[in-house]
GUTORKOL-725703 format. One line per 8 residues: their letters; for each residue x, y, z of N, C-alpha, C, O. Coordinates in steps of 0.001 Angstrom, whole numbers, plus 500000, padded with zeros to 6 digits. Example, Ala and Ser with C-alpha at 12.3 -4.5 7.8 and 13.67 -1.06 7.14 Angstrom:
// GUTORKOL-725703
as	513190 494310 507800 512300 495500 507800 513200 496700 507800 514236 496681 508465  512850 497750 507080 513670 498940 507140 512900 500030 507870 513409 501138 508039
//
This chain:
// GUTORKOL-725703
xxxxxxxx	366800 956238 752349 366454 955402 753493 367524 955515 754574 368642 955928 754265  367266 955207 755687 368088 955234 756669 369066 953973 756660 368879 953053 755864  370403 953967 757826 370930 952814 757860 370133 951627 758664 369095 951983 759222  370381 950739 758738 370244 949596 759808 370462 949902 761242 369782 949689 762246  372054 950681 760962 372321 951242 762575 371132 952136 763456 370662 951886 764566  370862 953181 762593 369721 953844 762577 368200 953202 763319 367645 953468 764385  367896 952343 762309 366698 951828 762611 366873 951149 763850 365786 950820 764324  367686 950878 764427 367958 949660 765491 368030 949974 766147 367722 949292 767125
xxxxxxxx	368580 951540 766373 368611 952696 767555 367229 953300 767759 366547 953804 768651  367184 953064 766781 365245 953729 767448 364521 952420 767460 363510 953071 767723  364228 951592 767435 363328 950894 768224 364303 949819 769482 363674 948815 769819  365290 949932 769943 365888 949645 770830 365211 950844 771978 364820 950576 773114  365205 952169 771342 364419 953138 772115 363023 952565 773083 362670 952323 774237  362504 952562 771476 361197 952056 771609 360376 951126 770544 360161 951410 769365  360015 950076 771164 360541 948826 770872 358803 948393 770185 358280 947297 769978  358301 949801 769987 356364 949125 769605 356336 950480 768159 356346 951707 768251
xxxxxxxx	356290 949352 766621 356129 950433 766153 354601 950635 765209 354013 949773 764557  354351 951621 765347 352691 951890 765274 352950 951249 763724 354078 951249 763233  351666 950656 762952 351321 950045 761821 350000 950867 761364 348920 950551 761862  350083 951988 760358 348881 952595 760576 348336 952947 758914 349076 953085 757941  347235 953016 758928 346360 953470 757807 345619 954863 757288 344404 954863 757087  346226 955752 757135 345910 957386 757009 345041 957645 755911 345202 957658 754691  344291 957802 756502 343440 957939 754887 343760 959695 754225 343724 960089 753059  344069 960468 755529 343917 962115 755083 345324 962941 755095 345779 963130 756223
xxxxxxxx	346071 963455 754014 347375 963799 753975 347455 964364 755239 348356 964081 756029  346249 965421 755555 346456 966935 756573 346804 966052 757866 347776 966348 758561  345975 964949 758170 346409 964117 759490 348040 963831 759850 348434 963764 761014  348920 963674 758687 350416 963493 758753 350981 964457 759729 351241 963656 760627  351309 965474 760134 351808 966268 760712 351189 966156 762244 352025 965940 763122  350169 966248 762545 349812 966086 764011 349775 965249 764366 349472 965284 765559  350018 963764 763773 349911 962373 763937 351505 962451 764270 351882 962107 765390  352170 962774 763575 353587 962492 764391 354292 962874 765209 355282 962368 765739
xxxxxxxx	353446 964437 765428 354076 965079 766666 353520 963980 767700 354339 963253 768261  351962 963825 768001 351437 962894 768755 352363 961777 768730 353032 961846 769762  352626 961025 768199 353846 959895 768569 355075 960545 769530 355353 960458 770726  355692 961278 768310 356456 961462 769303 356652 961901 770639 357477 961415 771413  355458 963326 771021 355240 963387 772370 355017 961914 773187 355692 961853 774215  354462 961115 772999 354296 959529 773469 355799 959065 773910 356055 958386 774904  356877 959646 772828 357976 958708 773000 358236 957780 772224 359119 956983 772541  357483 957631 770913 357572 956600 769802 358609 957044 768750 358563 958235 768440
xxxxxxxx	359425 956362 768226 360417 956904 767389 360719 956373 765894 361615 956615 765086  359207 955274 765878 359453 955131 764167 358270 954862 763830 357739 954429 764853  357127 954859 762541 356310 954027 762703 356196 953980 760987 356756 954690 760151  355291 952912 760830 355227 952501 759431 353612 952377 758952 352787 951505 759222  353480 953715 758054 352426 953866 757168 352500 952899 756199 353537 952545 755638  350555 952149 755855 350809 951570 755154 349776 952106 753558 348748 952784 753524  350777 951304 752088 350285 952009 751368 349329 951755 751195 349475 951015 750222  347764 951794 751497 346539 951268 751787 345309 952375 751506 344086 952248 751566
xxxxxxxx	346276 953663 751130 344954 954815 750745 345533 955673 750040 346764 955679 750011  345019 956314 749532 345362 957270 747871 346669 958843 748811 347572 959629 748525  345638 958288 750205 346994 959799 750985 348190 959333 751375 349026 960114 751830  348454 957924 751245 349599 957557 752310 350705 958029 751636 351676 958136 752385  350877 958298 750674 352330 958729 749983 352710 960269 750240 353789 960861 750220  351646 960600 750441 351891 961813 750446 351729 962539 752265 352004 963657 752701  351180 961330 752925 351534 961273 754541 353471 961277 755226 354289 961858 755938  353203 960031 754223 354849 959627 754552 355620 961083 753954 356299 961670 754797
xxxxxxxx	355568 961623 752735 356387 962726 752627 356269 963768 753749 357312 964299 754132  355255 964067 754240 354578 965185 755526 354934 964623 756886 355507 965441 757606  354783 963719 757283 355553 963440 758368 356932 963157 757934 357454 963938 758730  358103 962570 757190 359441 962563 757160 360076 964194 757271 361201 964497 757667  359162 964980 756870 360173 966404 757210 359445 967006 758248 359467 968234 758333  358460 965976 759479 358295 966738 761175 359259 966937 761668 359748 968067 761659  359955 965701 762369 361543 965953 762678 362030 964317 762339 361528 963276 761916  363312 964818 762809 364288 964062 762287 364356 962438 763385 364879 961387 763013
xxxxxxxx	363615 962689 764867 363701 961910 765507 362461 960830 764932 362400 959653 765289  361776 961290 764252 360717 959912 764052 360933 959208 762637 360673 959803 761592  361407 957951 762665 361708 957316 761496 360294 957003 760475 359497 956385 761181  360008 957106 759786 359028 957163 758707 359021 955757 758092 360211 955445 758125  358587 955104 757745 358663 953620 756973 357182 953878 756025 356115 954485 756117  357959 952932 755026 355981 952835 754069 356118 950974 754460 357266 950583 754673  355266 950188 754519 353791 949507 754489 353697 948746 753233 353769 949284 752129  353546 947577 753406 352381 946926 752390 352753 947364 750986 352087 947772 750034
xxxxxxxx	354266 947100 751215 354856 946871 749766 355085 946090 748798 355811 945184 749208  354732 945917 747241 354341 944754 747239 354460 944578 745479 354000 943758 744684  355305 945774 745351 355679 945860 743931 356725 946784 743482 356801 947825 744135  357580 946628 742475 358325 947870 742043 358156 949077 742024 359008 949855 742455  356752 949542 741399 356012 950812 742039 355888 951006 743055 355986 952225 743199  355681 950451 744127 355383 950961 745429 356714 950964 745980 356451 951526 747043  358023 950732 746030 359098 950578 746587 359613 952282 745548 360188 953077 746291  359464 952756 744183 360449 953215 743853 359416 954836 744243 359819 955998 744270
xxxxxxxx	357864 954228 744524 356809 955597 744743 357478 955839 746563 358185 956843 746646  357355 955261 747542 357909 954842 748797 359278 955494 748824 359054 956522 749464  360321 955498 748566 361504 955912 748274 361566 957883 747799 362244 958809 748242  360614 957809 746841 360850 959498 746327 359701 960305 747393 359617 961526 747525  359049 959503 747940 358230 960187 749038 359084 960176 750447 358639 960555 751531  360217 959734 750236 361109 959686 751587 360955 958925 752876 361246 959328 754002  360443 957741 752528 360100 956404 753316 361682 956704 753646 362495 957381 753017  361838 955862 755006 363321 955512 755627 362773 953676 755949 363376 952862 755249
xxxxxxxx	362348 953441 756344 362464 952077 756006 361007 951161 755412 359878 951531 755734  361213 950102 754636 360412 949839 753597 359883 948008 754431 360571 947072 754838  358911 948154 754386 358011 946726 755118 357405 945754 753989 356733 946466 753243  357383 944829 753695 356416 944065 752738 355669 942977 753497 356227 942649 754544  354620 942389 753233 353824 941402 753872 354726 940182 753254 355000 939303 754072  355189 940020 752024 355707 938767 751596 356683 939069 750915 357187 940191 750945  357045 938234 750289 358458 938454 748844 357694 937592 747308 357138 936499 747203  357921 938412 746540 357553 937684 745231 358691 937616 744831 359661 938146 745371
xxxxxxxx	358695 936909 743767 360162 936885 742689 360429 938564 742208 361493 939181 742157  359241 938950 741936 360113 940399 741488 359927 941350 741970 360050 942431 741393  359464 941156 743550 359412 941741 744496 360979 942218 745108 361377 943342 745416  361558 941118 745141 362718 940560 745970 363884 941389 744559 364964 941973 744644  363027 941066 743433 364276 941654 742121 364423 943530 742606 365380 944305 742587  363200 943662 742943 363061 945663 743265 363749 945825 744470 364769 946513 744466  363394 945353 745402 364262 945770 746751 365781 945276 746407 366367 946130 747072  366741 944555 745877 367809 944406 745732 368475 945484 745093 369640 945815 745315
xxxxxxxx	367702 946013 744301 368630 947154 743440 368824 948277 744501 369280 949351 744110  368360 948028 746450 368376 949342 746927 369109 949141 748549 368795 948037 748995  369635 949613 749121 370300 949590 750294 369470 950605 751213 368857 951587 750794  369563 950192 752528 368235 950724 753331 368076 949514 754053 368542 948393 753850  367231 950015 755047 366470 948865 756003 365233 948672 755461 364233 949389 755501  365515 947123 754712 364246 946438 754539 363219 945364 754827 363634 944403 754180  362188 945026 755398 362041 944424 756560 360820 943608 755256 359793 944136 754831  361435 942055 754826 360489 941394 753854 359724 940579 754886 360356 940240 755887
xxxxxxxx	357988 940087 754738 357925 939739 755361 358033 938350 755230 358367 937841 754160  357736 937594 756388 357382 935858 756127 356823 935189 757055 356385 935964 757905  356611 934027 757321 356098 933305 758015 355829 932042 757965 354769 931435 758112  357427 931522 757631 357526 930475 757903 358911 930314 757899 359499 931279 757409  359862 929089 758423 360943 929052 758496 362014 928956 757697 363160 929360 757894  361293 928068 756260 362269 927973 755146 362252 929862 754053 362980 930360 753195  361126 930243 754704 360765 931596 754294 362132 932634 754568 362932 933303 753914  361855 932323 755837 363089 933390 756972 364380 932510 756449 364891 933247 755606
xxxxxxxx	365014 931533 756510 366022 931328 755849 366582 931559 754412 367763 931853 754227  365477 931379 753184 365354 931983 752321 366347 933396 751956 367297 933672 751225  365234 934248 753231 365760 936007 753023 366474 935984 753671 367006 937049 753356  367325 935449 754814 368690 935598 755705 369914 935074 754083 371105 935323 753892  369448 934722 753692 370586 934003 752280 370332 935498 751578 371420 935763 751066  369667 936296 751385 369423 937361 750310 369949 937990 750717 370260 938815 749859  370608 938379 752202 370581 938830 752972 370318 940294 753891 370831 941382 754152  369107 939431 754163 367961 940091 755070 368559 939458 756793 368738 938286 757123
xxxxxxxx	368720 940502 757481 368734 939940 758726 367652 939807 759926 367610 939133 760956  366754 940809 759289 365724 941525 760535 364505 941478 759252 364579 942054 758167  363418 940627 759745 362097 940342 758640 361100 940661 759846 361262 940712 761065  359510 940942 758630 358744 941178 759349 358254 939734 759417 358648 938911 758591  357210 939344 760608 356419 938276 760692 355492 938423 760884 355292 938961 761973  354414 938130 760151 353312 938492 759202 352607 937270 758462 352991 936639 757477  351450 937129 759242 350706 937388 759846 350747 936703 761526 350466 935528 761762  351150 937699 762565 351729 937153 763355 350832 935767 764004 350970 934544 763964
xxxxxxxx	350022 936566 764503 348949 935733 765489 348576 934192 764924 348576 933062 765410  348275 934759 763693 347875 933608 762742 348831 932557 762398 348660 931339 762346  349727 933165 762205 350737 932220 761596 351621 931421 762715 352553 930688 762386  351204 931653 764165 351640 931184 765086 352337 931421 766443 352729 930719 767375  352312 932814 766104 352279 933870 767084 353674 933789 768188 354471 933010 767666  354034 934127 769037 355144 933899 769570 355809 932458 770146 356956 932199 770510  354504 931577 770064 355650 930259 770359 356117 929891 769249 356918 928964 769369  355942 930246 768185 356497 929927 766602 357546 930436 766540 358424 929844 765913
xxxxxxxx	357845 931741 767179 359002 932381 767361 359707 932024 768013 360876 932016 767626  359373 931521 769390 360290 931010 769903 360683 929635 769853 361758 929230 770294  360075 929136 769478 360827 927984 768382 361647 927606 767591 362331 926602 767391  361372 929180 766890 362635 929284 765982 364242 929939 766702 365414 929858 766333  363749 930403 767545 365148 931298 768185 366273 930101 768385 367463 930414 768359  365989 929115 768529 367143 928020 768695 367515 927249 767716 368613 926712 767858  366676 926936 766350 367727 926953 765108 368299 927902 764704 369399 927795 764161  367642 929137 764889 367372 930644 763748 367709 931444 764403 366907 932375 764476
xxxxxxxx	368621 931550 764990 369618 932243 766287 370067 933738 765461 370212 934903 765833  370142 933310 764682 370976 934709 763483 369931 935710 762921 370187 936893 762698  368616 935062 762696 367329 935921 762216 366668 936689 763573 366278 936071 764564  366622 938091 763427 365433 939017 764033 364156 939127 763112 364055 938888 761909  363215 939554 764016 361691 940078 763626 361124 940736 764418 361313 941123 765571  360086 940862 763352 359179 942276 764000 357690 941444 763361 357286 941264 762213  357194 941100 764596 356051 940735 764536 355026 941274 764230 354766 941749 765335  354149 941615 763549 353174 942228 762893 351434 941242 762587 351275 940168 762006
xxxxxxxx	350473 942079 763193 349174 940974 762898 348474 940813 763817 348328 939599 763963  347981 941315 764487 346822 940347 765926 347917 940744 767180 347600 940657 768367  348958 941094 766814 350047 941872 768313 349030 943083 768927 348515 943789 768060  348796 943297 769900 347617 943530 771246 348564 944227 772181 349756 943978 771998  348189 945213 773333 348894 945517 773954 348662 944535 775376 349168 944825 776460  347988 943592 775193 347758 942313 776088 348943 941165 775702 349596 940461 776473  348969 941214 774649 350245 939936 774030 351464 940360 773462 352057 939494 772818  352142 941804 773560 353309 942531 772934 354606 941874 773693 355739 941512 773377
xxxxxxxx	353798 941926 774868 355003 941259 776497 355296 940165 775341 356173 940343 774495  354453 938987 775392 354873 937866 774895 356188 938020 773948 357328 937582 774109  355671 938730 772995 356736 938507 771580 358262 939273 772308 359420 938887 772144  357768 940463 773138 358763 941285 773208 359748 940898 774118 360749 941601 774253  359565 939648 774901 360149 939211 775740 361236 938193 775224 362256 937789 775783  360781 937943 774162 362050 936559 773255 362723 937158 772406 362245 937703 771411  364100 937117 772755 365818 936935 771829 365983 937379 770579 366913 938042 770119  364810 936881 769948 364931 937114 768539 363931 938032 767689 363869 938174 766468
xxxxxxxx	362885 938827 769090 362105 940086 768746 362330 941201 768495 361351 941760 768989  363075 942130 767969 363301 943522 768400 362675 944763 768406 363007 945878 768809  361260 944102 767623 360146 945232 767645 358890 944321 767605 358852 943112 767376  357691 945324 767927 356012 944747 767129 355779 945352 766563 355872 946426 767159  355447 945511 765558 354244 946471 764672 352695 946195 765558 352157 945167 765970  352429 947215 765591 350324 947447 766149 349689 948477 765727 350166 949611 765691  348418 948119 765331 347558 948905 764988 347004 949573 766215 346201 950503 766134  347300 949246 766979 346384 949984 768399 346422 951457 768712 345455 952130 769071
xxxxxxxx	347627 951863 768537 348036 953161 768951 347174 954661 768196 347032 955782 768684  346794 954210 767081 345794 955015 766456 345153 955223 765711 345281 955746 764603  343985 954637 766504 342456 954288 765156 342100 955193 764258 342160 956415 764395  341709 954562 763285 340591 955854 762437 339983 956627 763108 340412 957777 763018  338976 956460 763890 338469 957063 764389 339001 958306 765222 338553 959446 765101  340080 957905 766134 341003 958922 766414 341482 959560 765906 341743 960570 766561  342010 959571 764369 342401 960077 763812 341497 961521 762882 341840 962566 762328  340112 960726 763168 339387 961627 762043 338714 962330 762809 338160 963368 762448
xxxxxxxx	338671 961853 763989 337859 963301 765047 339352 964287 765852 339220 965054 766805  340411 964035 765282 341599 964710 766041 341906 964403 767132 342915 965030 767454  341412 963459 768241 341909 963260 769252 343383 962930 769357 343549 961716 769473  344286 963496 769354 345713 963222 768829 346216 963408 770280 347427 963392 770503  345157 963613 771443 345813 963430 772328 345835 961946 773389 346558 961569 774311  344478 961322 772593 344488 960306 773016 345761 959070 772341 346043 958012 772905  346307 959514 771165 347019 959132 770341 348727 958989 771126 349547 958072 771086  348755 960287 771777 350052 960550 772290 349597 959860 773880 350435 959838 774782
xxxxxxxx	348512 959439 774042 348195 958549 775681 348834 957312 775238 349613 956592 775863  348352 957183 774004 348749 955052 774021 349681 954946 773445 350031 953766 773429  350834 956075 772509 351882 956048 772824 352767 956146 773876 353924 955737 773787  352407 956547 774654 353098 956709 776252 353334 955462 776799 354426 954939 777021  351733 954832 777086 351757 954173 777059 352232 952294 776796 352138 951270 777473  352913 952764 775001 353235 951295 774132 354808 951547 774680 355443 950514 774894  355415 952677 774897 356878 952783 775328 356862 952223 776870 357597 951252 777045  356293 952588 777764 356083 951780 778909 356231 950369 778702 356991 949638 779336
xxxxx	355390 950003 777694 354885 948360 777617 355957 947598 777199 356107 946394 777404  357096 948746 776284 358003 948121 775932 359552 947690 776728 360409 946825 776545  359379 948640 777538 360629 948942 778449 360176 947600 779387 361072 946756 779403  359036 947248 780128 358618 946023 780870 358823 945217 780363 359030 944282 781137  358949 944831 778910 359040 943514 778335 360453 942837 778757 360734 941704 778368
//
């Protein structure tokens, strides 16, 4: 996995990181050149289809500028399968008890998620500094966040869930955001008819959106 320093340098870059669902290994490779022509510099596959493991291995050796993450982690297997497929940073929707026991045995940027406050304090004690928030929209979406920025001054996130390239401004505009996760940047559908150039449009695009925030 990569460092922290690492990860922080690329989405300080670019600050929108795609959240995506691959169903087809062969898609890995033109899917990330497409990002990166966009200007996107990390994004996080999730483990959600029988190819994603073997996506994440195919895009981590495109190049070296696009950080690779796995997704929808959510067990010891999937953290130690995630890891030998060469994930650089590791996402979970929540923390279980022996969820939280697997990611400790490993150093790396790991982004647990939560969504709620005694949650995020919780993993700042484990110490987690930077969590995902998940389910964003739902769970309260950026005034929840910014709510918290004035007890919870010390916790970052990366909002994840119902984040829109209509509502990214919102999150991306408060203290304690340093990324979004979105599904927007490239549908199935895009993906399975090859339009990979429309792919590298709304990446262009999500880096724009991010630099305005």
């Amino acid at each position: 996995m990569k460092t922290m320093t690492a990860f922080r340098a690329a989405i300080d870059k670019a600050p929108i990181v795609p959240v995506l669902t691959v169903h087809e290994a062969d898609h890995a490779e033109p899917l990330a050149e497409a990002l990166l022509r966009g200007g996107l510099s990390s994004v996080e596959i999730t483990l959600r289809t029988p190819a994603a493991l073997e996506v994440i291995h195919r895009m981590s050796h495109v190049d070296d500028r696009l950080l690779v993450g796995a997704g929808t982690i959510i067990s010891e297997g999937d953290v130690d399968a995630s890891l030998k497929a060469g994930a650089d940073f590791l996402v979970t929707p929540g923390a279980s008890p022996l969820l939280l026991d697997a990611l400790s045995n490993h150093d790396g940027v790991i982004l647990p998620g939560v969504s709620t406050a005694s949650e995020a304090m919780a993993r700042f004690d484990e110490g987690y500094g930077v969590m995902k928030f998940f389910p964003a929209e739902a769970a309260g979406g950026a005034k929840f966040l910014k709510a918290l920025s004035a007890p919870l001054p010390h916790i970052d996130f990366m909002p994840t869930g119902g984040v829109t390239p209509e509502n990214a401004a919102d999150y991306l505009s408060l203290p304690n955001v340093v990324a979004v996760g979105g599904s927007w940047i490239a549908t199935a559908d895009e993906m399975a008819s090859g339009d990979w150039q429309a792919i590298s449009d709304k990446a262009a695009a999500a880096v724009k959106l991010g630099r305005r925030a």
